[in-house]
C-alpha positions in Angstrom: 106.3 -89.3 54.4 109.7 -87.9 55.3 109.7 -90.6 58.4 108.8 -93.5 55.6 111.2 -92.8 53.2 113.9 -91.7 55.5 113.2 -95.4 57.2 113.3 -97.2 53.6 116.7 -95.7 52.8 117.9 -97.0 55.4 116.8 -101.1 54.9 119.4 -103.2 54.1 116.4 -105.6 52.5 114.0 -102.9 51.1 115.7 -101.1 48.1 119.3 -101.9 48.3 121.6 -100.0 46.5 118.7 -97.6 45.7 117.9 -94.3 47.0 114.6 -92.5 47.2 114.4 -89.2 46.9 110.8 -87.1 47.2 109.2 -83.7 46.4 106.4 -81.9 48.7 103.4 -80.1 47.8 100.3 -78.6 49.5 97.1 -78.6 47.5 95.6 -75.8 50.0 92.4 -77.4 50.0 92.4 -75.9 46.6 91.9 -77.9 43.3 93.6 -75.5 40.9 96.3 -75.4 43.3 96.4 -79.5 43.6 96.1 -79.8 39.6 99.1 -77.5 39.1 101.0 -79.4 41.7 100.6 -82.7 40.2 101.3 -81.7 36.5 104.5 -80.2 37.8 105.6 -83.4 39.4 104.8 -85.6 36.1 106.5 -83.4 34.0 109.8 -82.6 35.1 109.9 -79.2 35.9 109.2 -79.3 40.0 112.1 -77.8 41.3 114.5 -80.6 42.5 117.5 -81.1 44.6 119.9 -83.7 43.7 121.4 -85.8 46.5 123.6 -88.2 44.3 125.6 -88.2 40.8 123.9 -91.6 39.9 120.5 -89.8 40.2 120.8 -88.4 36.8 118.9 -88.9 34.4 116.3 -91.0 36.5 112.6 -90.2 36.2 111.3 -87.1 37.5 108.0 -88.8 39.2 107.7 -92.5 39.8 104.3 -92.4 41.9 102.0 -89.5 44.2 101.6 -90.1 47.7 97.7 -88.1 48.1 96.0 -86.0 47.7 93.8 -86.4 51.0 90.3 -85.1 49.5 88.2 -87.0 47.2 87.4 -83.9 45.2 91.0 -83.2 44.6 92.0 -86.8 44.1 89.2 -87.2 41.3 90.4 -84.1 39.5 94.2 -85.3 39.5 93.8 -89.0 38.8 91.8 -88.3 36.1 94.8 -86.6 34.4 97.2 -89.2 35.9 95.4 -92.0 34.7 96.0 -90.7 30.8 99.8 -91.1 31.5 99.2 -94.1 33.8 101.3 -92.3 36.6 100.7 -94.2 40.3 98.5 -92.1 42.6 98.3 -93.8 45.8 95.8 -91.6 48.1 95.9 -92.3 52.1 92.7 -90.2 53.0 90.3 -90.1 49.6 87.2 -92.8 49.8 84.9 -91.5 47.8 83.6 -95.0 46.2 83.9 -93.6 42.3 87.3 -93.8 42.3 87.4 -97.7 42.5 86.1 -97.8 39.0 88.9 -98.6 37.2 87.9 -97.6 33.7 88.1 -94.3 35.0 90.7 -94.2 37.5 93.3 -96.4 36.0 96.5 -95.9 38.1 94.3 -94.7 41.2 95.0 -97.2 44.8 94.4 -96.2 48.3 95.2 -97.3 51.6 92.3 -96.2 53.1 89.0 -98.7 52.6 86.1 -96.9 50.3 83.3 -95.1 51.5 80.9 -98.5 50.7 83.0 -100.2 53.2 82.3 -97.6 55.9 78.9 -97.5 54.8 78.3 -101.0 55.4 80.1 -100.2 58.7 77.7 -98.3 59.7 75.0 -100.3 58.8 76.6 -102.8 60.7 76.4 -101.3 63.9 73.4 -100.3 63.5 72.0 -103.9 63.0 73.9 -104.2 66.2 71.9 -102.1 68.5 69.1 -102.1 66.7 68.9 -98.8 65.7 66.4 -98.2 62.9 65.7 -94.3 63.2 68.6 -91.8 62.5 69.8 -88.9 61.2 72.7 -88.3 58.7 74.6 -85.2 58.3 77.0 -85.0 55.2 79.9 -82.1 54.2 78.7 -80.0 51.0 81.7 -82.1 49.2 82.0 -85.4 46.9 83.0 -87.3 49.9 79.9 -86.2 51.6 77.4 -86.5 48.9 79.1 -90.0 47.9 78.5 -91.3 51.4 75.0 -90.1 51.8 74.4 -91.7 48.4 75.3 -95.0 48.7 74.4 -95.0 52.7 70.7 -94.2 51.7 70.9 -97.2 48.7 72.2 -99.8 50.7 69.9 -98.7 53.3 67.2 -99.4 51.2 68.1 -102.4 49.7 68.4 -103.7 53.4 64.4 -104.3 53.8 63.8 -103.0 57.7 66.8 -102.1 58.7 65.9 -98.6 58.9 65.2 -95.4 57.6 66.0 -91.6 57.6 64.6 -89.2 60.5 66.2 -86.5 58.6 69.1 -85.9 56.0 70.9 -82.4 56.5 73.9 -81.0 54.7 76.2 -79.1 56.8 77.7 -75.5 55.0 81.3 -75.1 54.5 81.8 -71.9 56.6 80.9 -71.4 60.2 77.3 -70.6 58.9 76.3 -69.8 62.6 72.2 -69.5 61.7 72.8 -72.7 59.3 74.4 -74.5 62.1 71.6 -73.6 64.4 68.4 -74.7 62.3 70.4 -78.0 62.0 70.7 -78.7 65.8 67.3 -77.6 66.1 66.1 -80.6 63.8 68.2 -82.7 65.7 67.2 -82.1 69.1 63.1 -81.9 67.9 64.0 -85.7 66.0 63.0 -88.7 67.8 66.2 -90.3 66.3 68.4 -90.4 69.1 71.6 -91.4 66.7 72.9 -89.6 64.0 75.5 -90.7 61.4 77.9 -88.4 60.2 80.2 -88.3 57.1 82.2 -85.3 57.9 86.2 -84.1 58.3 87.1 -83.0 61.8 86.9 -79.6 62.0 83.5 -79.6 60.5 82.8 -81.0 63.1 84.2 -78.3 65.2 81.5 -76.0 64.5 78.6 -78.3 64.8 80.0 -79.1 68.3 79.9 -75.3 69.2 76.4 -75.0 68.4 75.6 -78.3 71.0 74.3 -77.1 74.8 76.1 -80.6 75.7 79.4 -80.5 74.2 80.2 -76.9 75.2 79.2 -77.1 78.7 81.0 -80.1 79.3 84.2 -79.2 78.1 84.3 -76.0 79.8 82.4 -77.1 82.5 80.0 -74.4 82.9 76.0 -74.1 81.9 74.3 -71.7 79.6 71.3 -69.4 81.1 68.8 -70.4 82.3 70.9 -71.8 85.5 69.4 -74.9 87.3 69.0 -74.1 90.7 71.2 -76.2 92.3 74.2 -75.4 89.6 73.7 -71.7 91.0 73.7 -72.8 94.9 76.9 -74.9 93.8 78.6 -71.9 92.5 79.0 -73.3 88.7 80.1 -71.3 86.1 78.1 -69.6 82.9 78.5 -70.3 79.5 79.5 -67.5 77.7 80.0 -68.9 74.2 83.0 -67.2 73.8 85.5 -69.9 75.4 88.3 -70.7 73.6 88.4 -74.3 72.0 92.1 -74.0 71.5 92.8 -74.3 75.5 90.4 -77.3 75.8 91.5 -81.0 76.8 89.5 -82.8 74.0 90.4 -85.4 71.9 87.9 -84.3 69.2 90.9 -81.5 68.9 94.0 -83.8 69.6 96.1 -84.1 66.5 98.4 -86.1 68.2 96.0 -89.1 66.2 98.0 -90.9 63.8 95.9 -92.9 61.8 95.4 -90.7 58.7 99.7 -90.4 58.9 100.1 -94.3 59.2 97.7 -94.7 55.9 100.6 -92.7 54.0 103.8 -94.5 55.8 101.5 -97.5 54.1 101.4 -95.9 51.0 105.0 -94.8 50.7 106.0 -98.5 51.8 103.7 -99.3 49.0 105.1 -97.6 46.3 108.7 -99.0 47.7 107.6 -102.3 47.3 106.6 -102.4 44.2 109.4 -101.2 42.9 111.5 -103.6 44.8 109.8 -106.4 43.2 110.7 -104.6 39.4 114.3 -104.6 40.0 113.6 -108.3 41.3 112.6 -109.1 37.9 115.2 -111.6 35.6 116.1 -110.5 32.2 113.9 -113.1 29.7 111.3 -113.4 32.4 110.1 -110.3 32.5 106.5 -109.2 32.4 106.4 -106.9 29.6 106.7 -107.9 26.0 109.5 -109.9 24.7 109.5 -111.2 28.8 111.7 -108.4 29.3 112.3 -106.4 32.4 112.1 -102.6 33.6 115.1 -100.9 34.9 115.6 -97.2 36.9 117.0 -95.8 33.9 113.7 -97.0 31.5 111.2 -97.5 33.7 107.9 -96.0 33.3 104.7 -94.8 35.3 102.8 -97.3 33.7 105.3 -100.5 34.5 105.0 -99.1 37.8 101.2 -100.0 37.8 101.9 -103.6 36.6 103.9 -104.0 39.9 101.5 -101.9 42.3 98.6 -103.8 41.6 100.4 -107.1 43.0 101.8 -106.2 46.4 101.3 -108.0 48.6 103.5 -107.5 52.1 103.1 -107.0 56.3 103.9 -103.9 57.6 105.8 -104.0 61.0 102.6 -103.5 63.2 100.9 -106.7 61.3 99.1 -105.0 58.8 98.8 -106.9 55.7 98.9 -104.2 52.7 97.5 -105.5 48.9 95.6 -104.2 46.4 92.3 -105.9 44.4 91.4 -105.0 41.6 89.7 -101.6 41.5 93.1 -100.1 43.4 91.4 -101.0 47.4 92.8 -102.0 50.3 91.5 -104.6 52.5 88.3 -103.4 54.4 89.4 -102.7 57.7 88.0 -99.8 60.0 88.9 -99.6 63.8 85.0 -99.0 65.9 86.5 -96.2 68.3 84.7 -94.8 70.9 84.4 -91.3 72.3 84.4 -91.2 76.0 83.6 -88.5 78.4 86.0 -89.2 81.7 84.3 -88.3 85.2 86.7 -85.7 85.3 85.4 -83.6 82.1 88.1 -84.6 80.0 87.4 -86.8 77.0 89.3 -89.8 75.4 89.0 -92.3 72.5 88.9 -96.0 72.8 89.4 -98.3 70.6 86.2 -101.0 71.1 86.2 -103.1 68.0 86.8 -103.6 64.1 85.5 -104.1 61.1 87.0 -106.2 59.0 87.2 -108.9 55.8 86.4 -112.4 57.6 87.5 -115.4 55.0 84.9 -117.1 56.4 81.8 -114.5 56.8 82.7 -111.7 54.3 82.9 -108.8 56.2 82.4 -108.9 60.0 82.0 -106.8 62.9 83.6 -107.1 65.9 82.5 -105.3 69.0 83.8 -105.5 72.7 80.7 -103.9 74.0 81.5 -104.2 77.7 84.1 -101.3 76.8 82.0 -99.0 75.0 80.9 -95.8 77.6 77.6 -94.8 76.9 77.3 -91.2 77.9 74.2 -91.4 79.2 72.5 -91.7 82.4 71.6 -95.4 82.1 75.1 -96.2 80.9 73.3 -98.0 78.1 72.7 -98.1 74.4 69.9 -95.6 73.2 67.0 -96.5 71.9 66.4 -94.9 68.3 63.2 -96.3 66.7 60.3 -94.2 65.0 58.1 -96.7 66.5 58.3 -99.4 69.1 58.5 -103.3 67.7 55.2 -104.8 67.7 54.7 -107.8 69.4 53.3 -110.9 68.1 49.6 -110.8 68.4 49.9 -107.6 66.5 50.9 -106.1 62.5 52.3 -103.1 61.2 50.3 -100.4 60.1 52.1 -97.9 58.0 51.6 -94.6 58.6 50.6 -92.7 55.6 52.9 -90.5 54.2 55.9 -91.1 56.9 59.1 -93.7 56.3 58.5 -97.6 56.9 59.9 -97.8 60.6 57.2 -95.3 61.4 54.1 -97.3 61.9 51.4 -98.3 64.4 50.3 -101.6 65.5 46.9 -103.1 65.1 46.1 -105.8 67.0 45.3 -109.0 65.3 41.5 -109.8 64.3 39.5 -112.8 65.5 40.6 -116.0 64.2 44.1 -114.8 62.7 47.4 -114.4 64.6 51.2 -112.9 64.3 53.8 -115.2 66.3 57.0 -112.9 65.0 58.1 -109.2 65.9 57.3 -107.0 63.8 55.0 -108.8 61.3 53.5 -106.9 58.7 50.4 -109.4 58.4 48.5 -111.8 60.6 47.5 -115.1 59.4 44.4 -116.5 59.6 44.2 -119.9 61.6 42.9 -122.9 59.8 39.3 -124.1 59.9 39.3 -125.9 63.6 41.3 -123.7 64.9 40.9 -120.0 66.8 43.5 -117.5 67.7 44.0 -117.4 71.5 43.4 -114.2 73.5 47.1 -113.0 73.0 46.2 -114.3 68.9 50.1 -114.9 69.2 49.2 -118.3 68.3 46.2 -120.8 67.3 44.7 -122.6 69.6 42.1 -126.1 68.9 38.0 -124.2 69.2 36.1 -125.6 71.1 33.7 -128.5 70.2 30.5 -127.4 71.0 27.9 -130.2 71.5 25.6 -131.2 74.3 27.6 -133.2 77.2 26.8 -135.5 79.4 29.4 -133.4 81.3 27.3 -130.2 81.2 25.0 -129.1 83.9 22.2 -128.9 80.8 23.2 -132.7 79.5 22.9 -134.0 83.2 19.6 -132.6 83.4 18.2 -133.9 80.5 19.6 -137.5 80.9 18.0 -137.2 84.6 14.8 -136.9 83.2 15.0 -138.6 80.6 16.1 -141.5 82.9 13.1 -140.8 85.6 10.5 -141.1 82.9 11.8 -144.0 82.0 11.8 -145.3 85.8 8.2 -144.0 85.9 6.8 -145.9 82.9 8.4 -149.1 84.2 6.8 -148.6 87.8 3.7 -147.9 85.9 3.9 -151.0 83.7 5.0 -153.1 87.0 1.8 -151.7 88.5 -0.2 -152.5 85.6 1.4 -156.6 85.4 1.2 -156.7 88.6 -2.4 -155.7 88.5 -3.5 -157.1 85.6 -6.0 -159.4 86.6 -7.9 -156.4 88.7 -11.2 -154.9 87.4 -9.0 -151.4 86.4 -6.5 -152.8 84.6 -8.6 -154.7 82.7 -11.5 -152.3 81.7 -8.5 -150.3 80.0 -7.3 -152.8 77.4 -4.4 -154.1 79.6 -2.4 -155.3 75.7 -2.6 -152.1 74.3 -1.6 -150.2 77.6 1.1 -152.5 78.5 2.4 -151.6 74.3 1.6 -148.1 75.2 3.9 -147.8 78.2 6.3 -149.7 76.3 6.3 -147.2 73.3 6.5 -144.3 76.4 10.2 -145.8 77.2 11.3 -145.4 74.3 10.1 -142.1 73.8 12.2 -141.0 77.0 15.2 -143.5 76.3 15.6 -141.8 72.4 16.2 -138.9 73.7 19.2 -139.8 75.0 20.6 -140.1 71.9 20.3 -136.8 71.2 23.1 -136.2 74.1 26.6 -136.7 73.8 29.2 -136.3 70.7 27.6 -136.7 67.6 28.5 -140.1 65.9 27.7 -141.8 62.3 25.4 -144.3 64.1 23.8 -141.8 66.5 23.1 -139.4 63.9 21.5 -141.7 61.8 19.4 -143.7 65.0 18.3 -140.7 67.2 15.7 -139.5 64.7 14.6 -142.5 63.5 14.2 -144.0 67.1 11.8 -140.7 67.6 9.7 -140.9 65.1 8.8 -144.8 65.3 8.6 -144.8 69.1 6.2 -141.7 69.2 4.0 -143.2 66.6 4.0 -146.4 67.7 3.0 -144.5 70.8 0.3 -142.5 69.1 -0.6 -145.1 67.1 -2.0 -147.0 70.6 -3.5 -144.0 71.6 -5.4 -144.5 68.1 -6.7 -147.1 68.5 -7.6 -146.9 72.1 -9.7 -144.1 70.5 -10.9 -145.9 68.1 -12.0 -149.3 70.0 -13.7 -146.7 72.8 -16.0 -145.1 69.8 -16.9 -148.7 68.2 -17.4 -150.4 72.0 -19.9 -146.7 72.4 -21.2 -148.1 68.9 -21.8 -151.3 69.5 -23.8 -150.4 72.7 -26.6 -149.1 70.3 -29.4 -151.2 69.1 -27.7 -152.5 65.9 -24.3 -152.2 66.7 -23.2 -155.8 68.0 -21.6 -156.5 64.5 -19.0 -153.4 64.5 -16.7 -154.9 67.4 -15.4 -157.9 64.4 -13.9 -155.1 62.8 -11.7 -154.4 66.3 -10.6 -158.0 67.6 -7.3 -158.1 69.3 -5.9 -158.8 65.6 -7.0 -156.0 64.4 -5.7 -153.9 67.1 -2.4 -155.2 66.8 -2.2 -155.5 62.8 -3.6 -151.8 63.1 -0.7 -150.3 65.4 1.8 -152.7 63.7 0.7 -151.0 59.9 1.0 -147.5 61.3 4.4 -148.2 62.7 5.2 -149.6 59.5 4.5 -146.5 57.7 7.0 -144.7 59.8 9.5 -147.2 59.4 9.3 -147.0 55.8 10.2 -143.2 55.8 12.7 -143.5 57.8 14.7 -146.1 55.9 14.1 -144.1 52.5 15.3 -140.7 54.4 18.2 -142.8 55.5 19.2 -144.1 52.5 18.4 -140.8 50.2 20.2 -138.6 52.0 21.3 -139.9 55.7 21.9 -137.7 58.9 25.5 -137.0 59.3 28.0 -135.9 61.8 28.8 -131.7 61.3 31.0 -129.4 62.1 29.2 -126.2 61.7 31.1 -123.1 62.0 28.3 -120.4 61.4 27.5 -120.2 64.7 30.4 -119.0 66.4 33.8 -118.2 65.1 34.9 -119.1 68.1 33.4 -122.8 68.0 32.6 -125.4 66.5 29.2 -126.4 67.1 29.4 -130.3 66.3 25.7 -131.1 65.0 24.2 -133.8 63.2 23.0 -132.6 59.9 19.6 -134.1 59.1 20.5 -134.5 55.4 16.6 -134.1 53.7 14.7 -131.8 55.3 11.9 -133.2 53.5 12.6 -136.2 55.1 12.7 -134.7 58.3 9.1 -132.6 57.6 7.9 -136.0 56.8 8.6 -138.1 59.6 7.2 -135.1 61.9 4.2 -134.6 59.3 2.9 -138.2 59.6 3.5 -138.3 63.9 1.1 -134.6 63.6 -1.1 -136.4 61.3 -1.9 -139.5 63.6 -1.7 -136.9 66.6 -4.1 -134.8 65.1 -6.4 -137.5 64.6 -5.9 -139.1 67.5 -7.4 -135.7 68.9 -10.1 -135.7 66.9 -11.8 -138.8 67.5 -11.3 -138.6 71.3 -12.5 -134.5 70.8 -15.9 -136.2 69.7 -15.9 -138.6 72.4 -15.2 -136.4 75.3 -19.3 -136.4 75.6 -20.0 -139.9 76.1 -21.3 -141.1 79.3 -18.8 -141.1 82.0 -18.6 -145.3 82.1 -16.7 -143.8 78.8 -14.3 -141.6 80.4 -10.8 -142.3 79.1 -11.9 -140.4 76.1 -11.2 -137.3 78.3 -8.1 -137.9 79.3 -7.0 -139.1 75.5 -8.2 -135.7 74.5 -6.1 -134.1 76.7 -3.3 -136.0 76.4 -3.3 -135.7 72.6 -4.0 -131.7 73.2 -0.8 -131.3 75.3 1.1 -133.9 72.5 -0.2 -131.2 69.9 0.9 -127.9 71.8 4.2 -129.5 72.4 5.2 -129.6 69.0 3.5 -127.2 67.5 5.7 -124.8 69.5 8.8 -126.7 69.0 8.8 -126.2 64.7 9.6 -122.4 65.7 12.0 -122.8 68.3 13.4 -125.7 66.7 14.4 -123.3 63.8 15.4 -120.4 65.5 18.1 -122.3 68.0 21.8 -122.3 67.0 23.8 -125.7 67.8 23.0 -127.5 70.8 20.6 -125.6 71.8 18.0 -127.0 69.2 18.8 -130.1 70.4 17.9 -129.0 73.6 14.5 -127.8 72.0 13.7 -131.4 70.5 14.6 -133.3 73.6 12.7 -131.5 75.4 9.8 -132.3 73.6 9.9 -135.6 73.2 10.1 -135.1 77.1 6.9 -132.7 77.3 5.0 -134.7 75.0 5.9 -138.1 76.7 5.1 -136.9 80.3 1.8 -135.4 79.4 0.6 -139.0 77.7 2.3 -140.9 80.3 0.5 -138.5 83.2 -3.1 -137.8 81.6 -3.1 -141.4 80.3 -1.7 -143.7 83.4 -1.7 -141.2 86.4 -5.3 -141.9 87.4 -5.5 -144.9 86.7 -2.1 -146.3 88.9 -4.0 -143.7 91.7 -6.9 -145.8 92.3 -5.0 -149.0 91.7 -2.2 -148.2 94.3 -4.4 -145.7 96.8 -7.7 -146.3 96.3 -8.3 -150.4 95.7 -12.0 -150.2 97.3 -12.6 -148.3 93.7 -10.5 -151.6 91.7 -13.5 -153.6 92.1 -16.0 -155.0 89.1 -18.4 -153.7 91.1 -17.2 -150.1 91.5 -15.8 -150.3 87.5 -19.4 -151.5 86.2 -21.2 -148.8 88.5 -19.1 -146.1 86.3 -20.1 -147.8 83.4 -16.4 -148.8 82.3 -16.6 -151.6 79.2 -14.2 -154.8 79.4 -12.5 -154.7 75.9 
């Protein structure tokens, strides 16, 4: 202050003509002792020393430089503010005293405890440190910081949270001191944020196994091994701190003095710019101006708060309009050197940016990690959680402690840290790192597939067969064999069998609008125009059986060729008919069912009615049944009769065939009951086509000495 005002007296552009004078006082750390000191000073009765004549009569106290605590600086500017005398503090931040209403005449050239708060917070955004401890001094300034640190740390959603919040004691409380570096070293938090003065920090040091041994460079008991063999010193604990090279001790640091040279310039500027001020244009009332002679605190004020001037070093100094500075704080480092000694380094700032707000600054390539990886530490409760995951909180511990759950089936996380997953949307499934959603898979039976390729094989030989067989039988049809066995309804009946086989085809592939609505109605009026053939065969074998009886000639008018063909042509009919009103009540469609898997999509086609569906299948049963039973009863007739016998078996295979497939049917998911129906339009359409045509192509193709008229009427077989 001495320097300051020494250095103003002697400008020839700051203060001319005018000579400062100043009075000294030392609180003590004491606020009876700091409230005495500053009542003295306003009131006149300081003892003072007069250096010049024209001094007389001047003010006793213009302005304060201090005090340096926040506790004293409350207590005095609280009094000062009733006479509105300047108090311009260079060390107090306690973030109360920027409330004006309060603190009237209050300024400081040191930035407020918020500001080094969000400092703090700052750097911890930085590194990413969201788990730390805080120590605080038993003090306003301590309690202020921890205050506001802990709100603005919680209004900062995930930023971070507390390990631990300890107070440290006044006095060299050796046990205090102890239990606190106990709670540090069992934390997890691996940084810890302190709001302390300097030689507080003093006696936490000397309770730290670290900072001890390395400034002496010995080791406490027990000795490593190799420390021993090396010959290292032991820690005694009774080293003397005042002989140690540390800059945690050096008061050679001027930054605290340089925030009162700022003050004192301060103060000189403002009331440079009063005796600036033109008579008639002054700021008070009547625009008139204050002079030495009547100046008071309060005028004084009026200037203070408008300063606005560059110190020598660049430092612009102002006030706003709660008495603060502008936010500045140097980011020093403290290094240990590799030979023991220690240093501070200045790596960055933290400053007002006109175009970010505040901004941090940080040359991190000069910042010296004491650690063995020479990097950052890591201070987290609990490790990120990767997408594909979501934060569990752990019950009754802070946010940043939490575990993470892995993501369900069908939902996903693709951030850090993401407190929920998200479900995927109804075609879609979460991949196996369910970091994102991935298309499902469309489910259906391929042609590609091993199943589909099958299928279409034999669906594709039965059709081959049934147009050897009906080659054979054209071919042929002028032989004794083909004839006997109603060549026009066999020729219709192999027909009928190729579409049987060809149908199910449709039942392979995507599922489509047309193929949806064609694949069961292709079914059920090929197989009963098939069965319908079979029918009649049946039925023209009993009335030829009839007619052979005495009486009988006039039954075979009932089963001419027309009637044959109107017959099979009105059963078909019938079928047709359901189909078209199934289609048009309630029509097949394309599905995509997601019951199945959660997985999949099993693309189906939904058969709209099922009662249109029972239908179909009840009137093919119904024909099949009776198809059965009129060849069951004439399975006994003479053997010139024999076809009978293989009708009844044919019909008794058709029958078991679906009769097993209404179950299975039911009980198979997706594809897999189309599986179940193709393969029994396969079954059933094998079993006619071999019990029916087999034999009879045999003795065509390998036994022609039996294709004879002779051979066919020695059976007893009946040209129809």
């Amino acid at each position: 202050m001495a320097f300051a005002i020494t250095e103003i007296n002697g400008s020839p552009s700051l203060l001319p003509n005018v000579t400062l004078g100043y009075s000294l006082y030392d609180t003590c750390y004491s606020l009876g002792v700091g409230y005495r000191a500053a009542m003295s000073l306003i009131s006149g009765r300081e003892e003072r020393f007069q250096m010049d004549e024209s001094c007389a009569g001047s003010p006793p106290t213009l302005g304060i430089v201090g005090p340096d605590s926040s506790t004293n600086a409350i207590a005095i500017s609280r009094i000062l503010g009733l006479y509105r005398v300047p108090l311009v503090s260079y060390y107090s931040t306690c973030s109360c005293l920027s409330d004006r209403t309060q603190f009237p005449s209050f300024f400081r050239t040191i930035p407020s405890l918020a500001v080094q708060v969000r400092a703090f917070l700052q750097i911890m955004r930085r590194f990413q440190w969201t788990w730390v401890g805080l120590l605080f001094i038993d003090n306003d300034y301590g309690h202020d910081a921890a205050r506001i640190f802990q709100k603005d740390l919680a209004l900062q959603s995930g930023l971070g949270c507390l390990a631990y919040l300890e107070v440290l004691p006044w006095g060299h409380e050796q046990s205090e001191l102890q239990r606190i570096v106990t709670v540090m070293k069992t934390s997890t938090a691996r940084v810890v944020i302190l709001f302390v003065y300097g030689s507080y920090l003093v006696n936490l040091m000397k309770e730290v196994r670290q900072f001890w041994e390395q400034t002496f460079r010995c080791k406490f008991a027990p000795l490593p091994p190799e420390w021993v063999h090396a010959g290292g010193r032991v820690c005694t604990g009774q080293e003397d701190l005042a002989t140690a090279e540390t800059t945690l001790l050096d008061v050679s640091d001027l930054r605290p003095e340089y925030n009162i040279y700022k003050a004192v310039y301060a103060l000189a500027h403002a009331l440079h710019d009063m005796l600036q001020c033109v008579p008639g244009r002054g700021p008070f009332t009547g625009h008139s101006c204050a002079t030495l002679q009547t100046i008071k605190p309060w005028q004084l004020v009026h200037y203070l708060e408008k300063i606005n001037f560059t110190m020598a070093l660049g430092d612009q100094v102002s006030f706003d309009e709660n008495g603060d500075p502008l936010p500045i704080y140097d980011i020093v480092n403290w290094a240990w050197l590799p030979d023991g000694s220690t240093t501070v380094l200045a790596v960055g700032v933290f400053k007002k940016s006109d175009s970010a707000g505040e901004e941090l600054i940080l040359e991190e390539d000069r910042i010296v990690w004491n650690f063995e990886s020479k990097k950052p530490p890591r201070s987290v409760c609990s490790e990120s959680c990767s997408p594909g995951t979501r934060v569990a909180r752990r019950k009754g511990e802070p946010v940043c402690c939490f575990d993470c759950i892995a993501c369900s089936e069908g939902e996903i996380s693709n951030e850090t840290d993401s407190t929920e997953c998200t479900s995927c949307p109804e075609d879609f499934w979460s991949n196996p790192q369910r970091d994102h959603c991935v298309p499902k898979i469309m489910e259906f039976l391929s042609y590609h597939e091993a199943l589909g390729i099958s299928l279409t094989t034999i669906s594709l030989v039965g059709t081959l067969i049934c147009a050897i067989a009906l080659g054979i039988f054209i071919y042929h049809q002028s032989t004794p064999m083909v004839r006997a066995n109603n060549s026009e309804l066999s020729f219709l009946l192999l027909m009928s069998l190729k579409l049987c086989f060809l149908c199910s085809l449709l039942f392979i592939g995507r599922p489509r609008v047309w193929t949806c609505q064609l694949r069961h109605a292709a079914f059920g009026i090929s197989f009963v125009l098939c069965i319908s053939c079979i029918l009649v065969k049946t039925m023209v074998v009993l009335a030829v059986f009839k007619a052979s009886k005495p009486g009988g000639a006039d039954i075979m008018k009932w089963f001419g060729a027309m009637q044959q063909r109107g017959t099979v042509l009105l059963l078909t009919s019938i079928q047709a008919i359901i189909c078209i009103a199934w289609l048009v009540s309630a029509s097949p469609t394309p599905h995509k069912n997601t019951q199945y898997h959660s997985d999949k999509i099993v693309y189906e086609c939904e058969v709209g009615s099922t009662v249109g569906f029972g239908v179909l299948l009840g009137y093919i049963g119904l024909l099949a049944l009776l198809s059965f039973l009129l060849a069951f009863m004439a399975r006994n007739l003479p053997d010139n009769f024999n076809e009978a016998k293989l009708i009844t078996f044919s019909m008794l295979i058709f029958c078991a065939v679906w009769i097993a497939f209404i179950p299975a049917y039911i009980s198979s998911p997706g594809k897999y009951a189309d599986v179940v129906e193709i393969f029994a339009i396969l079954a059933s359409s094998f079993g006619i086509l071999v019990a029916l045509f087999g034999p009879k192509c045999y003795i065509i193709l390998l036994k022609p000495e039996k294709n004879t008229k002779k051979s066919i009427m020695g059976r007893g077989a009946t040209k129809t």
